[in-house]
ZADO-1210 file (C-alpha; in nm, 4 decimals, padded with zeros to 6 digits):
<atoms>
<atom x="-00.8349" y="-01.6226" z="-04.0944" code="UNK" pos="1"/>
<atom x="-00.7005" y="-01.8756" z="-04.3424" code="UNK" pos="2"/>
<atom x="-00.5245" y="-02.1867" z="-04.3648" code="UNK" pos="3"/>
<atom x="-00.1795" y="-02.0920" z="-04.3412" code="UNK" pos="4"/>
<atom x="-00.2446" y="-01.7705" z="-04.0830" code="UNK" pos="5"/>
<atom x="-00.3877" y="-02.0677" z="-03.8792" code="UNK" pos="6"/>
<atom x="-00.1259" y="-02.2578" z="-03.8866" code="UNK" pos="7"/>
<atom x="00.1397" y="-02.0124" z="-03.7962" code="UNK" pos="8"/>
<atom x="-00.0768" y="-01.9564" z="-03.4879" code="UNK" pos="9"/>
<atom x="-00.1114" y="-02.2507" z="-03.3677" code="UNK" pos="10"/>
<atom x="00.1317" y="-02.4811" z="-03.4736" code="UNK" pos="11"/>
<atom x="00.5082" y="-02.4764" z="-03.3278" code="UNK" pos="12"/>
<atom x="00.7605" y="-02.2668" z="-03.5470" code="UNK" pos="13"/>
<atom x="01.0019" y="-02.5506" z="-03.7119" code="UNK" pos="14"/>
<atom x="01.2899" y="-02.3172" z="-03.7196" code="UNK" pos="15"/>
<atom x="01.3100" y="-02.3897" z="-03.3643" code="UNK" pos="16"/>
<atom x="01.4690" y="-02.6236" z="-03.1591" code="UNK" pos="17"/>
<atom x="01.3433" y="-02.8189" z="-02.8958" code="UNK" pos="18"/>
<atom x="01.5418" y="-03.0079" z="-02.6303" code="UNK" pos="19"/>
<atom x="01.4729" y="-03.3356" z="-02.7085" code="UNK" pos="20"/>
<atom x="01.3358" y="-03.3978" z="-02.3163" code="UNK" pos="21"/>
<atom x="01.0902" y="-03.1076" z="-02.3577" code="UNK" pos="22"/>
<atom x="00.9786" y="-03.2903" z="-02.7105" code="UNK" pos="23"/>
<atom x="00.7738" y="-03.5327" z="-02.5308" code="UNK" pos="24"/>
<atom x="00.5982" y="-03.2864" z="-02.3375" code="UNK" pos="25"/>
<atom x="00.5556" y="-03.0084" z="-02.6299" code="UNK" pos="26"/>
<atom x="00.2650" y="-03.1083" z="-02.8477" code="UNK" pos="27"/>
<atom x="00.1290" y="-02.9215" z="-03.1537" code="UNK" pos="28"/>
<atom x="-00.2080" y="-02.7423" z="-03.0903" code="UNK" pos="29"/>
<atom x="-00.4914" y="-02.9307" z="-03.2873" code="UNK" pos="30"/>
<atom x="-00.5932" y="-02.7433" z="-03.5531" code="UNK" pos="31"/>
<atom x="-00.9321" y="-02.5673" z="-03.5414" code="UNK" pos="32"/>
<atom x="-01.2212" y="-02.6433" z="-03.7485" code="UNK" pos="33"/>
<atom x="-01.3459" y="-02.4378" z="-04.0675" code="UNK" pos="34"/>
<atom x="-01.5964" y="-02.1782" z="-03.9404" code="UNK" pos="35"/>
<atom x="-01.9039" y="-02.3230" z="-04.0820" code="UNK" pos="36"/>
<atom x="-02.1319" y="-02.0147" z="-03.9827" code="UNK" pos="37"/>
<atom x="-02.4122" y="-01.9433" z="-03.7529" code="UNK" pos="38"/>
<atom x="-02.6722" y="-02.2570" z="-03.7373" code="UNK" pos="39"/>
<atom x="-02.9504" y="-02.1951" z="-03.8090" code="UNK" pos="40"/>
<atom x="-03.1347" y="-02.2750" z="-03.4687" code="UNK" pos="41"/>
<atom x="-02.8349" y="-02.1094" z="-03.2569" code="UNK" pos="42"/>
<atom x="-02.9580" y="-01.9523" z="-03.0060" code="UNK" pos="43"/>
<atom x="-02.7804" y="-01.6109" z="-02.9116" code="UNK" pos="44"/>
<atom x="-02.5253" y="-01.5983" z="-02.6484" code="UNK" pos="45"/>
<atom x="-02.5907" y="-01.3339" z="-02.3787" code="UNK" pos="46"/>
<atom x="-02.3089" y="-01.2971" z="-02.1036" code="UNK" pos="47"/>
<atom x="-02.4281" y="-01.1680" z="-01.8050" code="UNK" pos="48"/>
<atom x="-02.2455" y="-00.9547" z="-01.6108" code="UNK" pos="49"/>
<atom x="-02.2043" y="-01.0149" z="-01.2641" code="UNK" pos="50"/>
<atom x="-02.2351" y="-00.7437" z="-01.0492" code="UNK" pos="51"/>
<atom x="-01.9032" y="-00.5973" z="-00.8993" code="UNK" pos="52"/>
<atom x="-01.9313" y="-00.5750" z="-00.5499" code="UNK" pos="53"/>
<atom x="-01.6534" y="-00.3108" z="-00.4408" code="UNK" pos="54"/>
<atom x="-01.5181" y="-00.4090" z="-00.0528" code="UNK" pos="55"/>
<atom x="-01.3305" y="-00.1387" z="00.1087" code="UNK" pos="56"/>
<atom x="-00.9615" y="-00.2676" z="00.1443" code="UNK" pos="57"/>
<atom x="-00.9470" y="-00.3419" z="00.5321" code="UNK" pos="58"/>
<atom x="-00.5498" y="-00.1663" z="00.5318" code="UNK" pos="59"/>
<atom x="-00.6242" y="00.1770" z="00.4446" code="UNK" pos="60"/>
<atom x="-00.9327" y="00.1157" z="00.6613" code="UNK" pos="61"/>
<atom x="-00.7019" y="00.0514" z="00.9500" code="UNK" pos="62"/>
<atom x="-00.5184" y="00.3239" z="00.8606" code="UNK" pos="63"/>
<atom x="-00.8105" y="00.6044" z="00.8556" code="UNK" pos="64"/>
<atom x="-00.8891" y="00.4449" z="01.1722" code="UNK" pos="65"/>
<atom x="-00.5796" y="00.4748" z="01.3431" code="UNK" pos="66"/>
<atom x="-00.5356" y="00.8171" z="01.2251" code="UNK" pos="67"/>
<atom x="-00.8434" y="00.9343" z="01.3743" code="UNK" pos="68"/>
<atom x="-00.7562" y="00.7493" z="01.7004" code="UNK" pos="69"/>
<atom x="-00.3792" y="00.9015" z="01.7236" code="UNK" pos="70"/>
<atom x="-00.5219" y="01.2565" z="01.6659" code="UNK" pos="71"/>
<atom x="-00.7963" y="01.2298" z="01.8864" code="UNK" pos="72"/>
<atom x="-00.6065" y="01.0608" z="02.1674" code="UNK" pos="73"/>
<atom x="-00.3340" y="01.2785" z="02.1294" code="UNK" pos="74"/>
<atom x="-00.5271" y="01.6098" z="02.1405" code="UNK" pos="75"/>
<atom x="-00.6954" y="01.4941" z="02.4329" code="UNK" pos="76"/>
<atom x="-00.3473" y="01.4127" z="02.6020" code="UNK" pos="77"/>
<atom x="-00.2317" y="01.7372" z="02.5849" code="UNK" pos="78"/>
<atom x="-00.4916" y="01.9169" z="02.7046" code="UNK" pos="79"/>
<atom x="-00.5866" y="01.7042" z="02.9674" code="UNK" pos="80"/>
<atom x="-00.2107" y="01.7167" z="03.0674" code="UNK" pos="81"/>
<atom x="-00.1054" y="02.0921" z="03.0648" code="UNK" pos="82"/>
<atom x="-00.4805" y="02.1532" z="03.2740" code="UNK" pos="83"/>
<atom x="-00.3262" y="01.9067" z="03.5164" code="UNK" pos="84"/>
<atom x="00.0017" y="02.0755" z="03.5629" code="UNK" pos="85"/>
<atom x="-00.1865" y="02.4246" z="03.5610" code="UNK" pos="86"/>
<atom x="-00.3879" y="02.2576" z="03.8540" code="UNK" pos="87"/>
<atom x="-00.0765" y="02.1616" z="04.0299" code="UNK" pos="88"/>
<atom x="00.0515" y="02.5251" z="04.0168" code="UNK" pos="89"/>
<atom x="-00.2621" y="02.6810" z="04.1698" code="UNK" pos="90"/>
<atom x="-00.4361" y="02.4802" z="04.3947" code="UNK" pos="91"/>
<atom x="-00.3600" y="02.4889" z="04.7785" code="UNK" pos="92"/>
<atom x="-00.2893" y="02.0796" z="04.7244" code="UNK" pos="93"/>
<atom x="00.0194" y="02.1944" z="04.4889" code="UNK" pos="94"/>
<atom x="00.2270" y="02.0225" z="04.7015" code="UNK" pos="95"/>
<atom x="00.0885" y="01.6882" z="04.6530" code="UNK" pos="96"/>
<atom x="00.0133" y="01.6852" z="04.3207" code="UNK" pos="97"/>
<atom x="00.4138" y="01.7229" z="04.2170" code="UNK" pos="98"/>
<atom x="00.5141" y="01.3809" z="04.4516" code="UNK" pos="99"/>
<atom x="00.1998" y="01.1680" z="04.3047" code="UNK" pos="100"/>
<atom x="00.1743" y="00.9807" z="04.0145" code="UNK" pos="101"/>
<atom x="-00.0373" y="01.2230" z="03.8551" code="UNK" pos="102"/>
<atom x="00.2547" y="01.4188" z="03.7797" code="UNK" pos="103"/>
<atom x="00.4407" y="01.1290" z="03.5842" code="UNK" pos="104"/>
<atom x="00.1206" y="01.0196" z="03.4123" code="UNK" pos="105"/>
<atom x="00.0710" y="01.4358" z="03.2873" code="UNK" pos="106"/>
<atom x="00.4592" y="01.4325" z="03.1956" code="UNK" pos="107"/>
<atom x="00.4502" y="01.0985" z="02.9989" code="UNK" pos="108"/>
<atom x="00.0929" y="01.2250" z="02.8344" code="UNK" pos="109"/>
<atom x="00.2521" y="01.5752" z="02.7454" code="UNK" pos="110"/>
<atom x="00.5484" y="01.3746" z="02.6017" code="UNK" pos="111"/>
<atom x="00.4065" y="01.1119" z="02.3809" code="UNK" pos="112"/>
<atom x="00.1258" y="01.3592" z="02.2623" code="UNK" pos="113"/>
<atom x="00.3120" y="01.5420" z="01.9757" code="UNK" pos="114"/>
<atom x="00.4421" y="01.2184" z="01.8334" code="UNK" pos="115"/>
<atom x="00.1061" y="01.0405" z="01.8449" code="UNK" pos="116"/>
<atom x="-00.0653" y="01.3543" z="01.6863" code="UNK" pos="117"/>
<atom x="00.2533" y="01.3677" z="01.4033" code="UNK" pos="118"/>
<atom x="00.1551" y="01.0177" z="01.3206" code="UNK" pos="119"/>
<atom x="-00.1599" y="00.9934" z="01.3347" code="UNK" pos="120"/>
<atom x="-00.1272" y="01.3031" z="01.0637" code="UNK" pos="121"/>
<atom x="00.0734" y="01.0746" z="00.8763" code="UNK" pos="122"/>
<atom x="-00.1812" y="00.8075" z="00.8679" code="UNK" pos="123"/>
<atom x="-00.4497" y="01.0578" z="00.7264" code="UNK" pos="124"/>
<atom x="-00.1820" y="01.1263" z="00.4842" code="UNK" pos="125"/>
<atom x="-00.1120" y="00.7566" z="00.3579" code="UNK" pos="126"/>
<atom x="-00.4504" y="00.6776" z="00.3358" code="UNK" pos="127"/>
<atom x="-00.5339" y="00.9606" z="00.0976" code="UNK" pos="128"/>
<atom x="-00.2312" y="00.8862" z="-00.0918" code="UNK" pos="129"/>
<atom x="-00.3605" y="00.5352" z="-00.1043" code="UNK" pos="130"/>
<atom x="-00.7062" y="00.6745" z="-00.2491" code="UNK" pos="131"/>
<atom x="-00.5520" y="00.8932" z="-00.4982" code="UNK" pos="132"/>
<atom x="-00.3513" y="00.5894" z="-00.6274" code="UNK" pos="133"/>
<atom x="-00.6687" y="00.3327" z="-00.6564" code="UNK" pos="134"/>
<atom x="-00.8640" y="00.6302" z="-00.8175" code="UNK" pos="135"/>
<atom x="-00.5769" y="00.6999" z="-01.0543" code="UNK" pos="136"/>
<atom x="-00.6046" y="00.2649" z="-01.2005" code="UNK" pos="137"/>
<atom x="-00.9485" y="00.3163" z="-01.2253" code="UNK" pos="138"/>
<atom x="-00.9901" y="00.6160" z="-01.4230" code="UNK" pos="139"/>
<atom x="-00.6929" y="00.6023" z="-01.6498" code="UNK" pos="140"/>
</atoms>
């Protein structure tokens, strides 16, 4: 690099103005020294890298987890809820099963599963999404 490549670099422009109460503040780069070469008892520089330590990010985490929760929970609901109304239908203790709160708990359950299994779908689908797009910055 020479002299005046240098000082282009480093120096302020003088074709442009500065406010005089930036002036004070604004101070010309010093100029660097002439390369003077390797010396002769230089010892070479090694950087070592440090190792990258890769930590799952705790979101999609939470998400994976939550989908597998929602699904699961959900698939359980509605099983466990239609075998409870089919229980209600047949048994000789029909009766009682439609005025307790069995019945409400099976009806909410039977409700809130397709929903809960919907999202937790959704979840799975996020956090793959979320993959894809970390995968797709590191391998450009």
């Amino acid at each position: 690099m020479t002299e005046d490549q240098r000082r282009t670099l480093f120096e302020p422009d003088p074709l442009i103005e500065v406010p005089t109460h930036l002036a004070t503040v604004v101070e010309p780069a010093p100029s660097l020294p002439p390369a003077l070469g390797p010396t002769p008892h230089a010892e070479p520089s090694v950087d070592v890298e440090e190792p990258v330590v890769r930590r799952p990010n705790p979101w999609v985490l939470a998400l994976w987890v939550a989908a597998a929760v929602l699904v699961i929970v959900s698939v359980w609901a509605s099983t466990t809820a239609m075998a409870g109304q089919y229980v209600g239908y047949s048994s000789s203790a029909g009766e009682e099963y439609w005025t307790t709160p069995d019945f409400i708990i099976d009806s909410v359950k039977s409700e809130l599963a397709p929903g809960g299994f919907a999202i937790g779908l959704a979840c799975a689908l996020a956090a793959t999404f979320v993959h894809a797009l970390q995968w797709m910055r590191r391998h450009p």
